[in-house]
C-alpha positions as CSV (number, residue, x, y, z in Angstrom):
1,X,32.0,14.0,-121.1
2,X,30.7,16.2,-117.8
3,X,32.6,15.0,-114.6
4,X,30.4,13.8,-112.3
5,X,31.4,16.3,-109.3
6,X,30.4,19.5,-111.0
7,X,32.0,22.9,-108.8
8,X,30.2,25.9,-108.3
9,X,30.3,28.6,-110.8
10,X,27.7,30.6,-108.4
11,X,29.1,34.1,-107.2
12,X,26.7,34.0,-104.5
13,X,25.0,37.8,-104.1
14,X,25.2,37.4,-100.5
15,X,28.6,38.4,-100.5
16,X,28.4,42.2,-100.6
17,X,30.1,44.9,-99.6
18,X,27.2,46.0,-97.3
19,X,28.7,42.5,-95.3
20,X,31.9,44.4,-94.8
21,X,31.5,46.6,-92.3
22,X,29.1,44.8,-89.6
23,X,30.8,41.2,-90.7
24,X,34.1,41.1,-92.3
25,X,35.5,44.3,-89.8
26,X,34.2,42.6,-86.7
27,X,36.8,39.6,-86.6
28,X,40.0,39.7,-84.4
29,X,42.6,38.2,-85.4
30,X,43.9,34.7,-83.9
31,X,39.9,34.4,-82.9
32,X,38.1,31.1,-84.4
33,X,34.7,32.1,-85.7
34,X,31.7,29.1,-86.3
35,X,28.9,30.0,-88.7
36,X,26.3,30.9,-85.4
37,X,28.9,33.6,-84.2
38,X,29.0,35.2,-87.6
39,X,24.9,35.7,-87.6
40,X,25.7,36.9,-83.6
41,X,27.8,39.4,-85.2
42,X,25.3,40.8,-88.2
43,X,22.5,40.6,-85.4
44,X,24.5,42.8,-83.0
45,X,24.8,45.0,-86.1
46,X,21.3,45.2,-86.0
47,X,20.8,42.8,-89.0
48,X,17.6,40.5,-88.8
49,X,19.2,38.0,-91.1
50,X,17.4,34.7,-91.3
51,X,18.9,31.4,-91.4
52,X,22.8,30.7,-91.9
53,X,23.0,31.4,-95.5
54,X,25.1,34.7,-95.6
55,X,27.7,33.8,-92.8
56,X,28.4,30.4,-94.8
57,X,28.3,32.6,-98.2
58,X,30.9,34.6,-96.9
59,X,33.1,32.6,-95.2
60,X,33.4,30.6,-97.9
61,X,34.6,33.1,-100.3
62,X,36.6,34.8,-97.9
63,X,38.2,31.8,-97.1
64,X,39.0,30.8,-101.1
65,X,40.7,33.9,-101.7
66,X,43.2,33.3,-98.8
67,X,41.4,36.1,-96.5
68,X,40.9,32.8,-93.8
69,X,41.4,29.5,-93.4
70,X,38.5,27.0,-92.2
71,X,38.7,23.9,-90.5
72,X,36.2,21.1,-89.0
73,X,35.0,21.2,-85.0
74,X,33.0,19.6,-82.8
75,X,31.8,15.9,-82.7
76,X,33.8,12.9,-83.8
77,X,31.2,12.2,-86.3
78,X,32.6,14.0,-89.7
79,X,29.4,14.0,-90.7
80,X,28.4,16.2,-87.6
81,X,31.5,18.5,-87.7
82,X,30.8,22.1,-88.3
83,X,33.1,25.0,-89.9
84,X,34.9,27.3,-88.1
85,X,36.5,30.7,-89.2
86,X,39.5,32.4,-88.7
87,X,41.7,35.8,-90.6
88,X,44.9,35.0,-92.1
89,X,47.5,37.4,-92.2
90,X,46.0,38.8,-95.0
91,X,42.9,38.9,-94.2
92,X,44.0,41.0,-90.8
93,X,46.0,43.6,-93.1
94,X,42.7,43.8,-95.0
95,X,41.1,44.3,-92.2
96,X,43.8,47.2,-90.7
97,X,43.7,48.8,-94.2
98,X,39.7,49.7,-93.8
99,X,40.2,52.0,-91.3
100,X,43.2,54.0,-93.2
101,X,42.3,53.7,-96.9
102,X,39.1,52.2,-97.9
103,X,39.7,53.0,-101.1
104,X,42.3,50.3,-101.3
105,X,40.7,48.2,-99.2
106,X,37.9,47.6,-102.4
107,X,40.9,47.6,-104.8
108,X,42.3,44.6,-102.5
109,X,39.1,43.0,-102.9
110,X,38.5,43.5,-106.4
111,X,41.9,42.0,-106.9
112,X,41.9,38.8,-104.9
113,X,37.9,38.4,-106.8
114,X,39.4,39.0,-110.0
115,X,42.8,36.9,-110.0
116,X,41.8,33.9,-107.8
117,X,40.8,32.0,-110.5
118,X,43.9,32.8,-112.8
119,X,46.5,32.2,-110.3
120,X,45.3,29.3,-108.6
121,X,44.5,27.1,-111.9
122,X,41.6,25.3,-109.8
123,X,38.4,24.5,-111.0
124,X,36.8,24.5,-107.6
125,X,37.5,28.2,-107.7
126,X,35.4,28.3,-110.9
127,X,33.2,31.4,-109.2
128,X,36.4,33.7,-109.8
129,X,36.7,32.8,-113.5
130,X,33.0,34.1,-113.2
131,X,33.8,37.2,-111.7
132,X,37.1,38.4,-113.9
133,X,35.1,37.2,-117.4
134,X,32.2,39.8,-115.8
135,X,34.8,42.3,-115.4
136,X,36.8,41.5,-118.9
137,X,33.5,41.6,-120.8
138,X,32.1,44.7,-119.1
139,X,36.1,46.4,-119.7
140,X,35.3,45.8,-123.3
141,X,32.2,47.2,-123.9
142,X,32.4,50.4,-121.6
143,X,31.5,52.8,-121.7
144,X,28.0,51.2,-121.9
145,X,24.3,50.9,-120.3
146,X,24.6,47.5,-118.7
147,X,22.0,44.5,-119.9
148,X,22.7,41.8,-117.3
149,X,20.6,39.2,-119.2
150,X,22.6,39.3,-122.4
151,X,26.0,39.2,-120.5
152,X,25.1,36.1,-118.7
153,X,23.8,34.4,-121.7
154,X,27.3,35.2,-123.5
155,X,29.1,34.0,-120.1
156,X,26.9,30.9,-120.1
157,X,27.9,30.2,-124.1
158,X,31.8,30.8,-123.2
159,X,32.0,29.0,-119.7
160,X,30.9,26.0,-121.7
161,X,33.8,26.7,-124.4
162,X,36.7,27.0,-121.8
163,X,35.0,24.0,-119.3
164,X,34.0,21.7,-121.7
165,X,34.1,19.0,-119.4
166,X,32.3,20.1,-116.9
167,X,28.6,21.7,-116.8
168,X,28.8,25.6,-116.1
169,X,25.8,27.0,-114.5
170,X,24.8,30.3,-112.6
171,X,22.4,32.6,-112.9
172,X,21.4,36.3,-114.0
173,X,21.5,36.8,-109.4
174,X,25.1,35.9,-109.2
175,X,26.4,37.7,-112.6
176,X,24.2,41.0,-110.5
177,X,26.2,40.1,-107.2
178,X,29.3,41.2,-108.4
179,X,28.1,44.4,-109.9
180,X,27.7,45.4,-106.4
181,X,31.7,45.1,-105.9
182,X,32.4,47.1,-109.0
183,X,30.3,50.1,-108.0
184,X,31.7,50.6,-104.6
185,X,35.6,51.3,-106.3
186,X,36.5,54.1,-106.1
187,X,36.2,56.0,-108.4
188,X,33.5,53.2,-109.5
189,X,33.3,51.2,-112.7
190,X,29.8,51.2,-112.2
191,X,27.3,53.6,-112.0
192,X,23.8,54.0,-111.5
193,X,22.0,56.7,-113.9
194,X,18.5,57.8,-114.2
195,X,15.4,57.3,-112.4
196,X,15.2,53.5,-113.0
197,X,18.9,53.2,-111.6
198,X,20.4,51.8,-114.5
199,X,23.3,50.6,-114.6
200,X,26.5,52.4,-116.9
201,X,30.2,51.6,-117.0
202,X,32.7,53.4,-117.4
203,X,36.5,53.0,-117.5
204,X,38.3,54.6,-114.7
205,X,40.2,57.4,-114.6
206,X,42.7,56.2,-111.9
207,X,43.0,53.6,-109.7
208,X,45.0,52.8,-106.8
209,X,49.2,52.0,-107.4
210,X,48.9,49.0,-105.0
211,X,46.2,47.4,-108.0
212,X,48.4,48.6,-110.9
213,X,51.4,47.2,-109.3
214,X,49.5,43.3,-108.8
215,X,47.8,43.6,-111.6
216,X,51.2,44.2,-113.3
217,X,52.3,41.3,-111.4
218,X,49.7,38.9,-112.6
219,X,50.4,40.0,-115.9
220,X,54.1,39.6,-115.4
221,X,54.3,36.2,-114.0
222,X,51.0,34.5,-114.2
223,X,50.3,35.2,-118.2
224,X,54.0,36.0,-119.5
225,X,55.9,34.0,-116.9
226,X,59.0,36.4,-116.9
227,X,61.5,36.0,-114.0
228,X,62.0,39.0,-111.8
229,X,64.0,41.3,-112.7
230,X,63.5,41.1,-116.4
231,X,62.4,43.8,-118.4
232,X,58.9,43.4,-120.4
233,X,58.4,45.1,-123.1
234,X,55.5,46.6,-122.8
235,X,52.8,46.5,-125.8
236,X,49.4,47.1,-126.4
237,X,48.3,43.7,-125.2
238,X,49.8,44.5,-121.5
239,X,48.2,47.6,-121.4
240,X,44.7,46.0,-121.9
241,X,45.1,42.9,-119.6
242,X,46.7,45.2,-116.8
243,X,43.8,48.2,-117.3
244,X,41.0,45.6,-118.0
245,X,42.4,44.3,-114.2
246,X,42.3,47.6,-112.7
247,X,39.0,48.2,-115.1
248,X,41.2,51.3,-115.7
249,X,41.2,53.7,-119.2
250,X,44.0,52.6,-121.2
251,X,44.8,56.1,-121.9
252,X,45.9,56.8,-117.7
253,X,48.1,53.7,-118.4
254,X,51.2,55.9,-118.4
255,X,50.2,58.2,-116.0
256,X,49.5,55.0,-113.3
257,X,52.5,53.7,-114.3
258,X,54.6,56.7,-113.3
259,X,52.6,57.0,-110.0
260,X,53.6,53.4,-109.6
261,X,57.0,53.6,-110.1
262,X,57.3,56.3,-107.5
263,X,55.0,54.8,-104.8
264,X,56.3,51.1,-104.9
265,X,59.7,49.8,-104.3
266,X,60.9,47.5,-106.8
267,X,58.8,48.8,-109.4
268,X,60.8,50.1,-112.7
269,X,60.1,51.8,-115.6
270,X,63.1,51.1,-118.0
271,X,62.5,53.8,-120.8
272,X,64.9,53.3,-124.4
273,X,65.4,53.8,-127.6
274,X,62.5,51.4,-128.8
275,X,60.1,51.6,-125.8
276,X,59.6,51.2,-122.8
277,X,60.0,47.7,-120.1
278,X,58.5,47.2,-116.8
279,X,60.8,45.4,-114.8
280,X,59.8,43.9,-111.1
281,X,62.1,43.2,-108.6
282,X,60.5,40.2,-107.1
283,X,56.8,39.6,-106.1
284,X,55.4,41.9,-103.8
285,X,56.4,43.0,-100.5
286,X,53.6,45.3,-99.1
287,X,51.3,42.4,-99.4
288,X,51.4,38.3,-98.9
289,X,49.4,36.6,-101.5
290,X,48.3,33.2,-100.7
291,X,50.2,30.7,-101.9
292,X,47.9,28.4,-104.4
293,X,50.9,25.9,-105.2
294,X,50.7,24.8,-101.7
295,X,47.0,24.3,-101.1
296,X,44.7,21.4,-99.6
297,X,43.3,18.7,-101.6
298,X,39.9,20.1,-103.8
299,X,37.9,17.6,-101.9
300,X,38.2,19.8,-98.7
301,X,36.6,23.0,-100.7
302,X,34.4,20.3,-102.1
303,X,33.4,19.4,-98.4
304,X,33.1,23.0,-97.0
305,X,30.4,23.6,-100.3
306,X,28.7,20.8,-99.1
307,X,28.1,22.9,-96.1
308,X,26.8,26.2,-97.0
309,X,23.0,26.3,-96.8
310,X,21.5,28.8,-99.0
């Protein structure tokens, strides 16, 4: 039986790195932000955008992976209310980090895309689950010329399998939309090749030890549930999920891991007899994560989608 509120599986191509710099970069922290300041800010980037479409896009996502927090203003009338913006603390180190290390900046963002889904649990967030199956899929095949029509026909057929009560839909656009995000790592998963521009993956080389260290995380707690400070023996099935997270070559798992260990505190290798654990201290320090377990009611994302025009 299909519920009757359906949530959005759409990973709306609006939301694009080209958005980061004249958009995302341009908020100050502690400033509230309503959807006609964030078109004032593209157009004073010299953007012509037209109609409200890619400031709602964004601050929606950015908002639903813990990078801001929205609330209602204006009238009394609910119905009349519109949604402001503002950073959270995370979404202000984010924004810090681009001017030091933009190569971790993507990595952030590929992260927070990629894990939403799995360490929130929430079907309203059904756009992440979109985005990490792209990225799983595309992990597996690499390296590999990409066909974007017979990946979202597969991701149609299994969205269906793991949502069975609800009715999955999104388009060849949106699975496209988050190619963009996987070209701009660095060094890129994807690459464009030939005079058409084709698209090609291909697994990376190396990646940054702030993602190996979360994606270790999410492996640790969200799919293993270990405590901290336990050691995980580590088998061919954590090096996949944690490389397909970092869309990393399994064979530079090692060699990230080592970087790891010597880059982030509370990060152990534990080398034996019969193998070798990873062992985590607690969850990590560099970086606050938003807290799913504490979240508003789904109505409220339910009532800010009800908002974005397209």
């Amino acid at each position: 039986m299909v519920q009757n509120e359906n949530p959005s599986f759409e990973f709306n191509n609006q939301v694009a790195p080209r958005y980061v710099e004249p958009l995302f970069l341009q908020l100050q922290y502690g400033h509230w932000y309503s959807t006609a300041q964030f078109i004032g800010l593209l157009h004073s980037s010299g953007l012509d955008v037209k109609g409200n479409g890619i400031a709602s896009s964004n601050m929606l996502i950015w908002s639903l992976v813990g990078l801001g927090e929205v609330e209602k203003s204006g009238t009394h009338n609910i119905n009349m209310k519109k949604n402001i913006f503002r950073l959270t603390k995370l979404g202000k180190q984010l924004v810090d980090t681009y001017s030091t290390n933009t190569e971790l900046f993507y990595d952030l963002m590929h992260f927070l895309f990629y894990s939403t889904y799995l360490r929130s649990g929430n079907i309203q967030r059904g756009r992440f689950w979109l985005y990490a199956s792209v990225c799983d899929g595309l992990w597996q095949e690499a390296p590999a010329q990409i066909d974007k029509s017979a990946l979202t026909n597969r991701l149609q057929v299994d969205s269906r399998a793991v949502f069975p009560h609800y009715d999955p839909s999104f388009s060849e656009q949106s699975v496209g939309g988050i190619f963009s995000w996987l070209q701009t790592l660095v060094p890129p998963f994807l690459r464009k090749q030939g005079t058409k521009s084709q698209l090609y993956s291909k697994r990376r080389s190396h990646c940054t030890p702030q993602l190996f260290h979360l994606a270790t995380d999410l492996v640790y707690t969200a799919v293993e549930g270990m405590q901290y400070r336990s050691s995980l023996a580590i088998n061919e099935r954590h090096i996949e999920a944690i490389c397909k997270t970092c869309l990393l070559d399994t064979e530079q798992f090692w060699d990230m891991a080592d970087l790891t260990q010597m880059t982030i505190s509370g990060f152990e290798l534990r080398r034996g007899q019969w193998g070798t654990s990873i062992a985590l201290d607690g969850p990590p320090t560099w970086i606050t994560l938003p807290d799913f377990s504490n979240e508003k009611a789904q109505e409220e994302i339910s009532e800010f989608e009800d908002g974005v025009e397209e």
